[in-house]
DRENDO-1510 file (C-alpha; in Angstrom, 1 decimal, always signed):
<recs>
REC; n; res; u; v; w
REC; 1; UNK; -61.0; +137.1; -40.2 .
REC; 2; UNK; -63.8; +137.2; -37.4 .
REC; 3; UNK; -67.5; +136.2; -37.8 .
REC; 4; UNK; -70.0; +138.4; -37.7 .
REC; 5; UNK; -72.2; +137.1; -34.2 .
REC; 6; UNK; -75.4; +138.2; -32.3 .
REC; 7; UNK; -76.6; +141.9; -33.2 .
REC; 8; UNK; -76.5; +144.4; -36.3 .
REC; 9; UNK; -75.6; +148.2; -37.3 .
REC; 10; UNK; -77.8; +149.4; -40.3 .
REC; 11; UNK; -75.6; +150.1; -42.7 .
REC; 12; UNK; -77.0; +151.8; -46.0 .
REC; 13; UNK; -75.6; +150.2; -49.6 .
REC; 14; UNK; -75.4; +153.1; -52.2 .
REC; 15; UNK; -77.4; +151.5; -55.3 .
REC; 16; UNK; -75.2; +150.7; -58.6 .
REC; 17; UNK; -75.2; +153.9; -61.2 .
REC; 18; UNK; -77.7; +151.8; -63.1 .
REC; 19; UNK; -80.0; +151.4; -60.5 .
REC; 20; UNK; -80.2; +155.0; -59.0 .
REC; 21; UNK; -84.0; +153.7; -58.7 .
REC; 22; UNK; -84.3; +151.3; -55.9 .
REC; 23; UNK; -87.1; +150.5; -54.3 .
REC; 24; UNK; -86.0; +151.0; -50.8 .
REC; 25; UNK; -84.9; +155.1; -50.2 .
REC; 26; UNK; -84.1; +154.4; -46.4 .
REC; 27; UNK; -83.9; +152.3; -43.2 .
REC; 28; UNK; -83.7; +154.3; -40.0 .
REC; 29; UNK; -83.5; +152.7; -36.2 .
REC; 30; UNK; -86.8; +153.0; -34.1 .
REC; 31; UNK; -87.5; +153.1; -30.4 .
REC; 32; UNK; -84.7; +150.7; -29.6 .
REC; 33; UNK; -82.5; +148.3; -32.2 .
REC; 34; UNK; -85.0; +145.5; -32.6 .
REC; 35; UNK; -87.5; +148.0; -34.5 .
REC; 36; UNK; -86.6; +149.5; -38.3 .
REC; 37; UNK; -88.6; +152.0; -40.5 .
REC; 38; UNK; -88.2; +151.0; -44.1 .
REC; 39; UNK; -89.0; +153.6; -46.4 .
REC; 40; UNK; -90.0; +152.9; -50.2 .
REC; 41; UNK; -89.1; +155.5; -52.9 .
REC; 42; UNK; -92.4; +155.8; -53.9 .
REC; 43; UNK; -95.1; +156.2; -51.3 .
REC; 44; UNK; -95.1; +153.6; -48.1 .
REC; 45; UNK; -93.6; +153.5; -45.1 .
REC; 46; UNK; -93.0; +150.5; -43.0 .
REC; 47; UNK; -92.1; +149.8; -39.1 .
REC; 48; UNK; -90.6; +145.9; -38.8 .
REC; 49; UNK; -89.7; +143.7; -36.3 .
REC; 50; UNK; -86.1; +142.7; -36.8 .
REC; 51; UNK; -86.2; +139.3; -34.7 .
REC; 52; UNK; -89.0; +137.6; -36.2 .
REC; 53; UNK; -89.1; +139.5; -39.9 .
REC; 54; UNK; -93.1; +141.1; -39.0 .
REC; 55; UNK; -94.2; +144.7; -40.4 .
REC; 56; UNK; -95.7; +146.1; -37.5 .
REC; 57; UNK; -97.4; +149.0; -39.2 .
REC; 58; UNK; -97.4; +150.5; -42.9 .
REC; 59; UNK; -98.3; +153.8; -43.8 .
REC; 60; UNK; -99.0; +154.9; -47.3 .
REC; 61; UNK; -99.0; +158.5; -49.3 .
REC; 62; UNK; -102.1; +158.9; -51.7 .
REC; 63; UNK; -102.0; +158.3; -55.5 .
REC; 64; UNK; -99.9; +160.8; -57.4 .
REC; 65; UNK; -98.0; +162.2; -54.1 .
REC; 66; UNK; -94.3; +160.8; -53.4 .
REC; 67; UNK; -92.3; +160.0; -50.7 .
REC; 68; UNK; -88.9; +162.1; -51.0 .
REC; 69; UNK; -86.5; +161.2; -47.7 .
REC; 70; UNK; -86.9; +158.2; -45.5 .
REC; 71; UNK; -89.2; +158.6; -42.4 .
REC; 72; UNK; -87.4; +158.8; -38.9 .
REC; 73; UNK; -88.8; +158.2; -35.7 .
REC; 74; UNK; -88.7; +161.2; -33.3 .
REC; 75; UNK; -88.1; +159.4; -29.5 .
REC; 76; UNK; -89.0; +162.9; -27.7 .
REC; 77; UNK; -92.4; +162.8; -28.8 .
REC; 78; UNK; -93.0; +159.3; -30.2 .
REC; 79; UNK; -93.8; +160.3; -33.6 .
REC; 80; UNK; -92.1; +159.6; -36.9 .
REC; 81; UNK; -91.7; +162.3; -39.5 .
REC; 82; UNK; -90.7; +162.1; -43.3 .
REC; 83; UNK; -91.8; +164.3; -46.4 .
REC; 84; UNK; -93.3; +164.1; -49.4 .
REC; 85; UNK; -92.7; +166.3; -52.2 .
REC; 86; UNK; -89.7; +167.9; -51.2 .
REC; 87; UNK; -91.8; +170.5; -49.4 .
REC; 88; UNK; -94.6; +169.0; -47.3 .
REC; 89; UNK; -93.5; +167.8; -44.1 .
REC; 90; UNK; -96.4; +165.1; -42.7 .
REC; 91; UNK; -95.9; +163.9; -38.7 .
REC; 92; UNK; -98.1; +161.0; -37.4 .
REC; 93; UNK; -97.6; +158.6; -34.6 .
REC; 94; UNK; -97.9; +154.8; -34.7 .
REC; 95; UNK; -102.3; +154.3; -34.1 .
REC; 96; UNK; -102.5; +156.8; -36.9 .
REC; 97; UNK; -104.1; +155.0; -40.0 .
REC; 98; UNK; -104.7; +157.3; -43.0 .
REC; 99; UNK; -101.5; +159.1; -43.5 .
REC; 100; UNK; -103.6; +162.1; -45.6 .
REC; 101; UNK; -105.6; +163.3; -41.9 .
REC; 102; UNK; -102.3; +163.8; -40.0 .
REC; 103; UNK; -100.3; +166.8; -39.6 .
REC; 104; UNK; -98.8; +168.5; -42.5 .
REC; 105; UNK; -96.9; +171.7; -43.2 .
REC; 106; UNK; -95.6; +173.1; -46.6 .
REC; 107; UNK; -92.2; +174.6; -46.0 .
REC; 108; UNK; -90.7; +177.2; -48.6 .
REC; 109; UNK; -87.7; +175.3; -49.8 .
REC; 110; UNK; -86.9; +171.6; -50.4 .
REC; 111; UNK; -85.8; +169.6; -48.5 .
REC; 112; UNK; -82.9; +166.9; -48.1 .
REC; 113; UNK; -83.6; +164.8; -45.2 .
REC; 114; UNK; -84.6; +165.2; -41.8 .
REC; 115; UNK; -82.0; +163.9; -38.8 .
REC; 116; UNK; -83.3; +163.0; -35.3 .
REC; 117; UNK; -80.8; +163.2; -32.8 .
REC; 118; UNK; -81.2; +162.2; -28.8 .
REC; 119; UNK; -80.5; +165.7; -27.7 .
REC; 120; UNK; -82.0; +168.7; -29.4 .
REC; 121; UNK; -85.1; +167.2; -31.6 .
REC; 122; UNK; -85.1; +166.6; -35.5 .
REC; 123; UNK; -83.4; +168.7; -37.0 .
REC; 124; UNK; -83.9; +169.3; -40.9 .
REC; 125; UNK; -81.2; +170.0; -43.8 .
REC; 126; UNK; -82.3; +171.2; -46.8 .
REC; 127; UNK; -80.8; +170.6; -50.2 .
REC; 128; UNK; -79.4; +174.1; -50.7 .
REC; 129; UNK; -77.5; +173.3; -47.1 .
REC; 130; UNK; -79.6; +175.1; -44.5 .
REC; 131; UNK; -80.2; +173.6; -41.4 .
REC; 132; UNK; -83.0; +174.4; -39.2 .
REC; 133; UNK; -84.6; +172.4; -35.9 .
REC; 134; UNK; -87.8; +170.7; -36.9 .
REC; 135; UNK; -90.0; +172.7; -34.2 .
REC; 136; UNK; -88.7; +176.0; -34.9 .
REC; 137; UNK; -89.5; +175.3; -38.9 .
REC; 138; UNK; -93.0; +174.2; -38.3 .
REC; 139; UNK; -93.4; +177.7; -36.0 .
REC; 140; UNK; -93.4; +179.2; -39.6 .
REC; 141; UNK; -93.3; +176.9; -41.8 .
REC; 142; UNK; -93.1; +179.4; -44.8 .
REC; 143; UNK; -89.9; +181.5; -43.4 .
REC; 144; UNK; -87.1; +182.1; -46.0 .
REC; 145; UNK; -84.4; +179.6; -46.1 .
REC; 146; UNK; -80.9; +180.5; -46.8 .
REC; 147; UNK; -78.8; +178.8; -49.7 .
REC; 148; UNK; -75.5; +177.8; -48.2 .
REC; 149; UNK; -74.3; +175.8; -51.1 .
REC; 150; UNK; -72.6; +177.5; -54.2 .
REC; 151; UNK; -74.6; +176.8; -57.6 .
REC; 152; UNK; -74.4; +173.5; -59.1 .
REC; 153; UNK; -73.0; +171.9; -55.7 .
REC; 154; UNK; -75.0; +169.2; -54.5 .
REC; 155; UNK; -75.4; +167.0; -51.4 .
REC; 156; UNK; -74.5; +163.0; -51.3 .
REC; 157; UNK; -74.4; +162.2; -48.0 .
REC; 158; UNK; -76.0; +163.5; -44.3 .
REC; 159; UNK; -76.0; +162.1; -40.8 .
REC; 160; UNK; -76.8; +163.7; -37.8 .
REC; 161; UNK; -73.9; +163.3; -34.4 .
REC; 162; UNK; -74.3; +163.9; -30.6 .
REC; 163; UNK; -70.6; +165.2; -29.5 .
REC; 164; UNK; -71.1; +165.4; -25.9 .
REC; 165; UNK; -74.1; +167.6; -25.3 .
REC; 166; UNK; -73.6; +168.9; -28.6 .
REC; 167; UNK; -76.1; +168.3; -31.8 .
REC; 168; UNK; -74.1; +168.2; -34.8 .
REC; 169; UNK; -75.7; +167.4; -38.5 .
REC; 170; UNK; -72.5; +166.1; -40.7 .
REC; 171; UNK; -73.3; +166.3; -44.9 .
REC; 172; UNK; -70.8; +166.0; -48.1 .
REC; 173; UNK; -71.4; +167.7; -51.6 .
REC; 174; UNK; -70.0; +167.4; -54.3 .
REC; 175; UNK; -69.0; +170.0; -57.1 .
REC; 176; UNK; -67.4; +169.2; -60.3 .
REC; 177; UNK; -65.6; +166.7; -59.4 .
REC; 178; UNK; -64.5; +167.9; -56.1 .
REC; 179; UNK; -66.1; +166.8; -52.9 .
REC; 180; UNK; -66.3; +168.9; -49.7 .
REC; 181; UNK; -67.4; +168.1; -45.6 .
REC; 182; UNK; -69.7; +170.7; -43.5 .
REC; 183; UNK; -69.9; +170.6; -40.0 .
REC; 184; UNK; -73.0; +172.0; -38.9 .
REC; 185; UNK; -73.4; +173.1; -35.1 .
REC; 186; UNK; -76.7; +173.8; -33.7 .
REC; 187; UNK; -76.0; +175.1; -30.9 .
REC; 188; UNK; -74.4; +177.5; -31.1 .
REC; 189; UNK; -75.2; +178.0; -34.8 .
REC; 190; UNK; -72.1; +178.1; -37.1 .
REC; 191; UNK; -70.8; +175.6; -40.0 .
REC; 192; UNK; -67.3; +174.8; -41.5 .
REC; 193; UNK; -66.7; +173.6; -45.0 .
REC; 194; UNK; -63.7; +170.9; -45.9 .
REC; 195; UNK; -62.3; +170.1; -48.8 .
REC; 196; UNK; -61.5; +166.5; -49.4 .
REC; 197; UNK; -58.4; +165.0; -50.9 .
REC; 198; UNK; -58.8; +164.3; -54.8 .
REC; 199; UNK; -58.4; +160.2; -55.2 .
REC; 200; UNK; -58.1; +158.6; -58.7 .
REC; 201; UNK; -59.7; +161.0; -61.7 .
REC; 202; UNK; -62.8; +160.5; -61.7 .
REC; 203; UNK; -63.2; +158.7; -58.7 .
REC; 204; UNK; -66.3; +159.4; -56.1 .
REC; 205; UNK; -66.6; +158.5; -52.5 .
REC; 206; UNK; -69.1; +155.6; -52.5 .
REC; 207; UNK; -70.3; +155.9; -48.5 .
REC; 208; UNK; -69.6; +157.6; -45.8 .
REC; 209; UNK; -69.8; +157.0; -42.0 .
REC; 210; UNK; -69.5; +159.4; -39.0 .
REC; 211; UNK; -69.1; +158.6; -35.3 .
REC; 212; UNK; -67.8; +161.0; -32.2 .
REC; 213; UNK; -64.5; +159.2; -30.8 .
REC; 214; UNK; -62.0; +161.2; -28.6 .
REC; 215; UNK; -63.6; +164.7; -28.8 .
REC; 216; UNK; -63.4; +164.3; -32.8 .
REC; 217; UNK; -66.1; +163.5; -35.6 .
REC; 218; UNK; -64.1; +160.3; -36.6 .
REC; 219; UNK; -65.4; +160.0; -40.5 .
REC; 220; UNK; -64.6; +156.6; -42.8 .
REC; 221; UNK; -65.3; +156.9; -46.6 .
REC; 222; UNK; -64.8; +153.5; -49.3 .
REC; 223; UNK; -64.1; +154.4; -53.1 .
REC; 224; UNK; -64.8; +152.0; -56.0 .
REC; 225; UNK; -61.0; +151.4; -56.1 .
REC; 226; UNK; -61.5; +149.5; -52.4 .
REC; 227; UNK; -59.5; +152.3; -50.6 .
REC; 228; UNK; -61.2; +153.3; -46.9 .
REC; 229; UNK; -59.7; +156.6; -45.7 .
REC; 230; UNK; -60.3; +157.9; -42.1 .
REC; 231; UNK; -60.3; +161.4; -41.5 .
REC; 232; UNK; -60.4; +163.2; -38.1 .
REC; 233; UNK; -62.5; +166.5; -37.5 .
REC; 234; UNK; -62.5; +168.6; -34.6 .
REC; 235; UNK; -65.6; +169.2; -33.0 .
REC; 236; UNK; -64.7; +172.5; -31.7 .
REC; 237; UNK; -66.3; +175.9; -33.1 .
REC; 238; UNK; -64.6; +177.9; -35.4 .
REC; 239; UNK; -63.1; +180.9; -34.9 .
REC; 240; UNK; -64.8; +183.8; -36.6 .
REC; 241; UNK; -62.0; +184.9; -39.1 .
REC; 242; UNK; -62.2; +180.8; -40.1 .
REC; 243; UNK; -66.2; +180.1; -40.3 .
REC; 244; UNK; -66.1; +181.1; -44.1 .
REC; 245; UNK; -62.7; +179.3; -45.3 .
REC; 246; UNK; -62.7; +176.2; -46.8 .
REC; 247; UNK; -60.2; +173.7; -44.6 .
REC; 248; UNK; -58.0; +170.8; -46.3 .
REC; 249; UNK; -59.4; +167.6; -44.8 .
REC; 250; UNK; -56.4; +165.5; -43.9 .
REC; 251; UNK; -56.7; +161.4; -44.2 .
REC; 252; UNK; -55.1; +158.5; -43.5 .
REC; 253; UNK; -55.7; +155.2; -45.7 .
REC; 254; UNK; -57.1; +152.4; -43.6 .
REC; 255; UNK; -57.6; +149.7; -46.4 .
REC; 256; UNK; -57.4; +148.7; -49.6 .
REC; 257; UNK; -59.6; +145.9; -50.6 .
REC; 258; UNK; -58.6; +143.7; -53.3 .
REC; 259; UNK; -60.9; +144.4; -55.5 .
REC; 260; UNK; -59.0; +143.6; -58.6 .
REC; 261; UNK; -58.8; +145.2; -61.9 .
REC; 262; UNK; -62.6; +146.5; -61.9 .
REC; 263; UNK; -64.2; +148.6; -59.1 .
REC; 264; UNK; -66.7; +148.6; -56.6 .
REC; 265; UNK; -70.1; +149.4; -58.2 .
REC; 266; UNK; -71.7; +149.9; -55.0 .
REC; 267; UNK; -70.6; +149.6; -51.0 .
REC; 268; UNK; -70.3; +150.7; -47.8 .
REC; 269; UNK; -68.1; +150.8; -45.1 .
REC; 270; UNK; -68.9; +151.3; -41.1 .
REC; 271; UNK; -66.5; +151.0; -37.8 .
REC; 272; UNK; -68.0; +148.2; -35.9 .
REC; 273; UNK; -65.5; +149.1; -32.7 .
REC; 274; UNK; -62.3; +150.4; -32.5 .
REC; 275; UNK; -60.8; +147.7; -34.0 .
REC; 276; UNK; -63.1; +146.5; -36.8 .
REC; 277; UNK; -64.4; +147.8; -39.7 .
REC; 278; UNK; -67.3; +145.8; -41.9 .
REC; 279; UNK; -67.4; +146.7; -45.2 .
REC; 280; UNK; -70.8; +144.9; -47.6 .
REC; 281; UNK; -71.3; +145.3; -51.1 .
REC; 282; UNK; -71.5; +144.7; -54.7 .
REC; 283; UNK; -67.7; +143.5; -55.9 .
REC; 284; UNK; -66.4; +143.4; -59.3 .
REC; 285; UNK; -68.0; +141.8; -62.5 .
REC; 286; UNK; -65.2; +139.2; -62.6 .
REC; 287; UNK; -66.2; +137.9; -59.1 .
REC; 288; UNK; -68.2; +135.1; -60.4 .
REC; 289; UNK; -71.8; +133.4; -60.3 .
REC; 290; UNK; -73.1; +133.7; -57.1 .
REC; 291; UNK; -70.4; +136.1; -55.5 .
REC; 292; UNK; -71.9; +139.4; -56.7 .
REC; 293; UNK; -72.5; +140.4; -53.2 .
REC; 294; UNK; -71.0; +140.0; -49.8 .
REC; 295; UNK; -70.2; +141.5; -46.2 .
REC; 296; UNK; -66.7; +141.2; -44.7 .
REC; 297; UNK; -65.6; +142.3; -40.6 .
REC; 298; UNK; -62.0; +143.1; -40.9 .
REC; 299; UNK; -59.9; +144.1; -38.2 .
REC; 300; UNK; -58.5; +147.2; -38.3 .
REC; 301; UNK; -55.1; +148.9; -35.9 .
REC; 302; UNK; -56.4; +152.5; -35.5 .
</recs>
C-alpha cells in the first residue's frame, strides 16, 4: 500500500443517513489548488488558505435567508456564485463585504447546483434536470425552465467535465430504487439518460466521481457493500432516433473493500492516476474505538 505524499484532490464524504444535516454543504477549488471555498448549510461562505489553515474571506446571508448549493468560483470573471433559496442566484467578487448589496436575480425554478467549467462559463442544473449557461439565465432570469426528469425522480449527484473543447455537466437520479446517468452536452445541446446496473436490494451508490480519459467520461461509483464499479461513457452525441432512449450502463468491478459483515455508512471513492484509486470514509460499527474513519490509496490495474 503507498502513502499518501505532497498535494490533495477534494474529495466530498456523503454524510451518514443520520446526519443528512451537516454543517458543511460544499468545498469547491478556487483560483488555483491552494485556495478552497467552504460552504456552510446554513448561511456563510468561506475562502481558505490550504497551506497554512487561514480563512481569507467569509461572506454571510442575512437572518432568515439560506444557503442552498455550495458557492463556486467563476475564473473567467473572478467572481464566485452560489444561491440562496433555491431560486435567487447572488454573484459577488472577493472586496465585496455585505453579501445583501451584490447582485442577485430570482430565477423561475429551483435550482440544484451551479458547475463552473474552464471552457464555456457556469453553467446551472436545476433540480427538475434542465441545464442552462449561467449568462444566458441571468439575460432572463424569469424564462420557463423545462422538467427533464420524470415525477418522483430525483438528483444525488452532479459534476461538471471538459472533454476536449467540449463542456459536459454529468448528474445521477434516482427513482424507486433504480438509479440512472445523464450526459448533458452544451454545445451542441442534447442529453442521454443511462440506466445503472441494480447491485444488492436495496443498495444505493454512495459517491460518484467523473473524469475524461481516452475520449470517454470514465465514471467510479463505491456502494456500502465496499464494491467500486467503473463504467465507461462515450462522449460522442447521440444520434437522433437515440437521444430519448434510456441506454444500459455497462460496468466493470474494480474493488471490493473488506468491509465485513456491516456496510459503509458513508464514503467516497476518487481515481488519483491511472493506477490508484483513494477511497476515505466512515467503515463499519465493528471497526473499533478510534477507527471510525480513514483514507486508503490503493493501486488499481485499469
Amino acid at each position: 500500500m503507498a502513502a499518501l505524499c505532497e498535494g490533495y484532490t477534494l474529495c466530498g464524504l456523503v454524510p451518514a443517513p443520520n446526519q443528512l444535516n451537516s454543517e458543511i454543504q460544499g468545498i469547491e477549488e478556487e483560483r488555483d489548488c491552494d485556495h478552497v471555498i467552504v460552504t456552510k448549510s446554513a448561511r456563510s461562505v468561506t475562502l481558505y488558505k490550504v497551506s497554512d489553515q487561514k480563512p481569507l474571506g467569509s461572506w454571510t446571508v442575512k437572518q432568515g435567508q439560506t444557503l442552498t448549493c455550495p458557492a463556486v468560483f467563476n475564473k473567467h470573471t473572478n467572481e464566485y456564485v452560489a444561491v440562496s433559496d433555491n431560486k435567487v442566484i447572488r454573484i459577488w467578487k472577493e472586496d465585496d463585504v455585505i453579501l445583501d448589496k451584490t447582485f442577485k436575480a430570482t430565477v423561475s425554478a429551483d435550482v440544484w447546483k451551479v458547475h463552473c467549467a474552464l471552457v464555456g462559463g457556469p453553467a446551472v442544473l436545476f433540480q427538475r434536470g434542465a441545464v442552462r449557461l449561467l449568462d444566458s439565465l441571468l439575460s432572463a432570469p424569469q424564462q420557463p425552465v423545462e422538467e427533464v426528469l420524470v415525477q418522483e425522480e430525483t438528483i444525488r449527484w452532479s459534476t461538471s467535465i471538459v472533454a476536449q473543447t467540449q463542456q459536459l455537466i454529468i448528474f445521477t437520479t434516482e427513482l424507486k430504487g433504480d438509479h440512472f446517468l445523464y450526459l448533458q452536452r452544451l454545445n451542441p445541446n442534447s442529453v442521454q439518460k443511462y440506466r445503472l446496473e441494480p447491485e444488492e436490494p436495496g443498495l444505493s451508490p454512495l459517491s460518484f466521481w467523473a473524469s475524461y480519459r481516452d475520449k470517454n467520461i470514465c465514471l467510479l461509483y463505491l456502494y456500502p457493500n465496499g464494491h467500486v464499479y467503473q463504467s465507461l461513457v462515450s462522449v460522442r452525441a447521440p444520434a437522433v432516433d437515440e437521444g430519448s432512449q434510456v441506454v444500459p450502463l455497462p460496468r466493470d468491478q474494480l474493488l471490493s473493500l473488506p468491509v465485513g459483515e456491516e456496510l459503509l455508512e458513508a464514503a467516497s471513492a476518487i481515481f488519483l492516476d491511472d493506477a490508484h484509486v483513494a477511497v476515505v470514509g466512515v467503515p463499519h460499527p465493528s471497526a473499533g474505538p478510534g477507527k471510525g474513519k480513514g483514507s486508503l490509496k490503493i493501486p488499481v490495474k485499469l
